[in-house]
KEPA-243121 format. One line per 5 residues: number of its first residue (from 0); their letters; for each residue x, y, z of N, C-alpha, C, O. Coordinates in steps of 0.2 Angstrom, whole numbers, plus 5000, padded with zeros to 4 digits. Example, Ala and Ser with C-alpha at 12.3 -4.5 7.8 and 13.67 -1.06 7.14 Angstrom:
% KEPA-243121
0) AS) 5066,4972,5039,5062,4978,5039,5066,4984,5039,5071,4983,5042  5064,4989,5035,5068,4995,5036,5064,5000,5039,5067,5006,5040
//
This chain:
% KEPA-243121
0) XXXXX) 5056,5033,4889,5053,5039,4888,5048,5040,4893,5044,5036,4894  5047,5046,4896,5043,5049,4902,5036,5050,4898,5036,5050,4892  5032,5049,4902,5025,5051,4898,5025,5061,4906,5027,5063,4911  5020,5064,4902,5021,5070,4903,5013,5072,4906,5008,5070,4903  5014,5074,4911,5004,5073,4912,5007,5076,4920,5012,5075,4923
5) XXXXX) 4999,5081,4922,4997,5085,4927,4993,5081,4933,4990,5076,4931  4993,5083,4937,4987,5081,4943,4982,5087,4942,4983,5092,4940  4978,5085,4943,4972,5091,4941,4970,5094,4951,4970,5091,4956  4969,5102,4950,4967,5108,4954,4963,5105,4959,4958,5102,4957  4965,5107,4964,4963,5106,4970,4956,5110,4974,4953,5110,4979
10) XXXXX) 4958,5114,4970,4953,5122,4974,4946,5121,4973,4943,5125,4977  4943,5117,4969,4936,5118,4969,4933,5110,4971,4932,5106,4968  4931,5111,4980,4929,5104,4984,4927,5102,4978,4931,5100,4974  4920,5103,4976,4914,5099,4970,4917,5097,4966,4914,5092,4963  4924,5098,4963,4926,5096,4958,4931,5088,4960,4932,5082,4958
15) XXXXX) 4934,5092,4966,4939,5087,4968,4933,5078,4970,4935,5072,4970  4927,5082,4972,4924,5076,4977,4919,5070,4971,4918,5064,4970  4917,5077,4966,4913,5075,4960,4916,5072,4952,4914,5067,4950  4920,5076,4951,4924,5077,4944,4926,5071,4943,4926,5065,4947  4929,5073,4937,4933,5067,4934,4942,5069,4933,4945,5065,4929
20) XXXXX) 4946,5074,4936,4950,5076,4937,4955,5071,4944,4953,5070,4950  4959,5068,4941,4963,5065,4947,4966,5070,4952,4971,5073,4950  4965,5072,4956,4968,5079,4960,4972,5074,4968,4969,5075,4974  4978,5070,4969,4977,5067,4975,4981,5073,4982,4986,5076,4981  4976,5073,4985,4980,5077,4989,4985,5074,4995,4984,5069,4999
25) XXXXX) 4991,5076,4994,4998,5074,4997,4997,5076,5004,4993,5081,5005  5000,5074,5009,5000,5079,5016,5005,5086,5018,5011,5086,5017  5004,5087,5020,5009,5092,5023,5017,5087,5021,5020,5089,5017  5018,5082,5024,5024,5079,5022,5024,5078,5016,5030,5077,5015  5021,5077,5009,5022,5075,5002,5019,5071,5000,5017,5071,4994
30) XXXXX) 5017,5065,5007,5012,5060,5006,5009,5060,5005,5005,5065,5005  5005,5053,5003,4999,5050,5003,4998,5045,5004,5003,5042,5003  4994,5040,5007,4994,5034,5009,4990,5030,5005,4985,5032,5004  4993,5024,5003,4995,5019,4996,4991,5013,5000,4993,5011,5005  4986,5010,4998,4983,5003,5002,4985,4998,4994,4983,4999,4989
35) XXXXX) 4989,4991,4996,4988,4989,4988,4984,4982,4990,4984,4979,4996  4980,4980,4985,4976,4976,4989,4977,4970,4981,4979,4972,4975  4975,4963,4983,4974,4957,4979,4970,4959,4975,4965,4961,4977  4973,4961,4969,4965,4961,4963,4960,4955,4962,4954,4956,4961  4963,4950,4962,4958,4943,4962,4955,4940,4970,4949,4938,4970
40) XXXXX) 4959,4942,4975,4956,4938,4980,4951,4945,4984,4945,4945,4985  4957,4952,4986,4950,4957,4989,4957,4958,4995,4958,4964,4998  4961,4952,4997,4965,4954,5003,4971,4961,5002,4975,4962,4997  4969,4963,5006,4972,4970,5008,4981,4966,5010,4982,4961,5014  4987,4968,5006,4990,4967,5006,4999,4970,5010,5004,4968,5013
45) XXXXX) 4997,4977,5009,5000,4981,5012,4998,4988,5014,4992,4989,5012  5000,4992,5016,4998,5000,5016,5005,5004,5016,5010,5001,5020  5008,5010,5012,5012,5013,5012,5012,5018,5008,5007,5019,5003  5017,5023,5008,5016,5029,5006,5018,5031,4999,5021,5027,4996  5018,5038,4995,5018,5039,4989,5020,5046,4992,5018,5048,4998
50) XXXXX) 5024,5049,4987,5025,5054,4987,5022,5058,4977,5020,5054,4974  5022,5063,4975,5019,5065,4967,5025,5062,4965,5022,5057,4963  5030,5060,4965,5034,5054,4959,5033,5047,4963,5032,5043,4959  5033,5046,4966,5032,5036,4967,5023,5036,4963,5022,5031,4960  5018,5041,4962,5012,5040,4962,5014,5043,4952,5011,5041,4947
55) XXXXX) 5017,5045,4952,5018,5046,4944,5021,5041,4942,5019,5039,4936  5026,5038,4945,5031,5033,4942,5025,5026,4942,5024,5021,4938  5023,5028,4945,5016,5021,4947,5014,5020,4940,5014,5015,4936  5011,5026,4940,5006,5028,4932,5010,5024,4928,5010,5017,4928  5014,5027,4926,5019,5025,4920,5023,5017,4920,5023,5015,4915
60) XXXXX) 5025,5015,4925,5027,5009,4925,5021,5003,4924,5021,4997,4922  5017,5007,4927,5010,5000,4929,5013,4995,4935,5011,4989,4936  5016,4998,4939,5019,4993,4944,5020,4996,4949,5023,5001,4947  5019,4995,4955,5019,4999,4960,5026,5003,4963,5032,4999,4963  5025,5009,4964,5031,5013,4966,5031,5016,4972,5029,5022,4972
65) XXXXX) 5033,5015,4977,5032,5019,4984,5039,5023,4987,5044,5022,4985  5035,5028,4993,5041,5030,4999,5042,5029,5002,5039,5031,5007  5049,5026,5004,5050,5024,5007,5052,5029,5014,5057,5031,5015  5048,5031,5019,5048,5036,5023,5057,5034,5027,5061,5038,5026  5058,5029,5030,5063,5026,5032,5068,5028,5031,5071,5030,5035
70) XXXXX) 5069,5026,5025,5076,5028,5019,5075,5035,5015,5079,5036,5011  5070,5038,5015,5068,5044,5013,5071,5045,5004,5073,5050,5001  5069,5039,5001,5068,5037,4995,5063,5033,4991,5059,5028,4994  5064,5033,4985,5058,5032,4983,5060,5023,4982,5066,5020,4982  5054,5019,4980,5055,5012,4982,5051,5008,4975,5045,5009,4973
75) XXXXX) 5053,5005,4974,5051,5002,4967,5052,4995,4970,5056,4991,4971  5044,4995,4972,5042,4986,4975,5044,4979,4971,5041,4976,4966  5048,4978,4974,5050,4972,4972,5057,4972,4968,5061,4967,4967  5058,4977,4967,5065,4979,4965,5070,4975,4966,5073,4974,4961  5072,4972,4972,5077,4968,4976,5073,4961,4976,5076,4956,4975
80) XXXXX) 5067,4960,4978,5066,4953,4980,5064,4949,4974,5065,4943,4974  5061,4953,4969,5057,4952,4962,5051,4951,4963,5048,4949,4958  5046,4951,4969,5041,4952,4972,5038,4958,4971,5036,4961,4976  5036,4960,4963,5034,4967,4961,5025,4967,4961,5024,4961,4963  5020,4971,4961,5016,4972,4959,5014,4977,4954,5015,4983,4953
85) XXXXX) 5011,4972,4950,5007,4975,4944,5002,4978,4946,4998,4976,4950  5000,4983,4943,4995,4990,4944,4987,4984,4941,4990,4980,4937  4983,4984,4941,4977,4982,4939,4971,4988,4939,4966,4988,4936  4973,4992,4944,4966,4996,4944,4970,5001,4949,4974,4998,4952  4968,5011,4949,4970,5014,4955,4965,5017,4956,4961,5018,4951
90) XXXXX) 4964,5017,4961,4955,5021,4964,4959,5026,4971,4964,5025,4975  4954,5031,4968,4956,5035,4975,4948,5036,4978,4943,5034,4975  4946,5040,4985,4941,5040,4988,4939,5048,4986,4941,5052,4983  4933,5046,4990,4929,5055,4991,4935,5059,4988,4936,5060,4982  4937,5061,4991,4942,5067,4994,4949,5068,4992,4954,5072,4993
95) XXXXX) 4949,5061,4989,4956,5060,4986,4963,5061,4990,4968,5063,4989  4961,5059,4994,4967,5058,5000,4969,5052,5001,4973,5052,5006  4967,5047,4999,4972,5042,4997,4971,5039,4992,4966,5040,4989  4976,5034,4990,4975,5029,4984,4975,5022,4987,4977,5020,4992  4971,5018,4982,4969,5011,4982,4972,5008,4975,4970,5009,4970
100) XXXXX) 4975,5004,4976,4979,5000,4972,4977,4993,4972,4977,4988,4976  4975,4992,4967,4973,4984,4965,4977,4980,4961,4977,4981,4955  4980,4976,4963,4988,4972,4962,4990,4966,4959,4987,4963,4963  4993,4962,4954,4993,4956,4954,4999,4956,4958,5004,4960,4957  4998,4951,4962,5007,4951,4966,5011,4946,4963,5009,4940,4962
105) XXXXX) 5016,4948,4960,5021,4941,4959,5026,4938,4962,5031,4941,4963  5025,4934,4964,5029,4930,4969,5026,4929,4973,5020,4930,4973  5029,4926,4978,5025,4923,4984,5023,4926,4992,5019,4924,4997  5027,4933,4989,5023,4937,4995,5024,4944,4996,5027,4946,4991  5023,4950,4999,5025,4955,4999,5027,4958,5003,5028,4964,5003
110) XXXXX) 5026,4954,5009,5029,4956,5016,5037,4955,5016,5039,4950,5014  5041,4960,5020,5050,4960,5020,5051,4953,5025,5056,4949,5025  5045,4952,5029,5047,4946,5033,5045,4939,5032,5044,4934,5036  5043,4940,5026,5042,4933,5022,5032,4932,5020,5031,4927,5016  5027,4935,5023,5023,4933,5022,5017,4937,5016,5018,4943,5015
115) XXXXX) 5013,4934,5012,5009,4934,5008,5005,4941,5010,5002,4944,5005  5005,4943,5014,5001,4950,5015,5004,4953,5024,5004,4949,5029  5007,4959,5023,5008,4965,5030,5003,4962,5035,5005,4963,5041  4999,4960,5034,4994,4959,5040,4992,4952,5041,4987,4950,5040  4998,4950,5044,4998,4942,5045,4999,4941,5054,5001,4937,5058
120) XXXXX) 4996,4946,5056,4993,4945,5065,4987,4949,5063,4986,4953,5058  4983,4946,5070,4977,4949,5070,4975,4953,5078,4979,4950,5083  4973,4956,5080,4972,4957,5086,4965,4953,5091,4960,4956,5090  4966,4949,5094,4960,4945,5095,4954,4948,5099,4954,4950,5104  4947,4947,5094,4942,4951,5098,4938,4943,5104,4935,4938,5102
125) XXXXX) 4938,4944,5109,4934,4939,5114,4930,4942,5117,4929,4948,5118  4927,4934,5119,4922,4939,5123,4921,4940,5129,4917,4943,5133  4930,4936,5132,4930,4941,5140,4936,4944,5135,4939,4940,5131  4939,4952,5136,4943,4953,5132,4949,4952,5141,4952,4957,5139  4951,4951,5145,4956,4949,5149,4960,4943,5145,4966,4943,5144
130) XXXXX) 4956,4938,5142,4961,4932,5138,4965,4934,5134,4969,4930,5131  4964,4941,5131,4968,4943,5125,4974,4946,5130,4979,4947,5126  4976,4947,5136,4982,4952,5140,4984,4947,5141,4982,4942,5140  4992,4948,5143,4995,4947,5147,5001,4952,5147,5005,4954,5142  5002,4954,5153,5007,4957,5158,5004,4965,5155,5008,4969,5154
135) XXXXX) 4998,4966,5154,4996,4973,5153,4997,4974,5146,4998,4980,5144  4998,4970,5142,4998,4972,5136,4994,4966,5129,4994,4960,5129  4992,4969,5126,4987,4963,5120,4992,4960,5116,4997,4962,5114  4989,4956,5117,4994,4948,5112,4990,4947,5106,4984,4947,5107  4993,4948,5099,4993,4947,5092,4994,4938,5091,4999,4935,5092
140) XXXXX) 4987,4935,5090,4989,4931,5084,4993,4931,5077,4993,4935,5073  4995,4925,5076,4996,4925,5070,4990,4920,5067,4987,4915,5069  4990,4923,5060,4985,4921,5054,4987,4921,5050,4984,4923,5045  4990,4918,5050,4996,4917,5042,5003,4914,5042,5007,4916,5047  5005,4908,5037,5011,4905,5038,5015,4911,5033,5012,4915,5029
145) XXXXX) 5020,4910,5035,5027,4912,5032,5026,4908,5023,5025,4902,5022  5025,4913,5018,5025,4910,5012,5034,4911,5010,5036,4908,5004  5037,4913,5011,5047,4912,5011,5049,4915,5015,5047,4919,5019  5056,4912,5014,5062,4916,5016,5063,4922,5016,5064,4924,5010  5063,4927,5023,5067,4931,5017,5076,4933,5018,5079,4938,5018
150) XXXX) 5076,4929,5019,5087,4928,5021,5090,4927,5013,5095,4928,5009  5083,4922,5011,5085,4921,5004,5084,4923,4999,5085,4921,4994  5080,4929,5001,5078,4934,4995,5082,4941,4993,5084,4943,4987  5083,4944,5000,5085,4949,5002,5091,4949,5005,5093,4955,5007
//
């Protein structure tokens, strides 16, 4: 059974920036951009989009639901690998132009290429920054092992 529920009005800034009405504002494309972060540990796990039904479906399931910009449908994380998140907390900013998802992740990771979080390179900050190039281009660390397969998930 659907539960049945509005986003609240956009039109009055003070309400949108101050209030207690959820109002998120979509983009011109329909989006919105979705950060799902560790509820326990703080680590920023992924970043991705919502369109008014992945952010609806969200509500109602308590498990995260995204857009898949790619495939131009909507994505129910973990679906396929069983690497779901659970909703713990949703916050949006100021301005309500994005959401912030606070997540128990289940499984071992939530990245398609096997790691514990999308952000498993780092860009190196030095302090001659030339040792970070080579051939005109910046070279990424990795900071993070592979927590699975994904040949064996996916």
């Amino acid at each position: 059974m659907s539960m049945q529920f509005a986003f609240g009005n956009r039109e009055d800034k003070d309400k949108v920036e101050k209030g207690s009405d959820f109002t998120p504002k979509f983009g011109e494309d329909g989006l919105i951009p979705a950060v799902a972060q560790d509820s326990s540990t703080g680590e920023i796990l992924m970043v991705a989009y919502m369109n008014d039904e992945a952010l609806r479906q969200t509500i109602e399931k308590q498990e995260a639901v995204y857009y898949s910009r790619s495939r131009n449908t909507l994505w129910h994380k973990g679906a396929t690998s069983g690497h779901i998140q659970k909703i713990i907390e949703i916050r949006t900013d100021c301005d309500q132009d994005v959401v912030l998802l606070k997540v128990k992740q289940i499984g071992p990771g939530c990245c398609h290429v096997g790691y514990g979080s999308c952000f498993y390179r780092e860009v190196p900050i030095e302090d001659e920054p030339s040792k970070m190039i080579q051939n005109n281009i910046v070279q990424l660390n990795h900071c993070a092992e592979q927590t699975y397969d994904p040949k064996e998930v996916y």
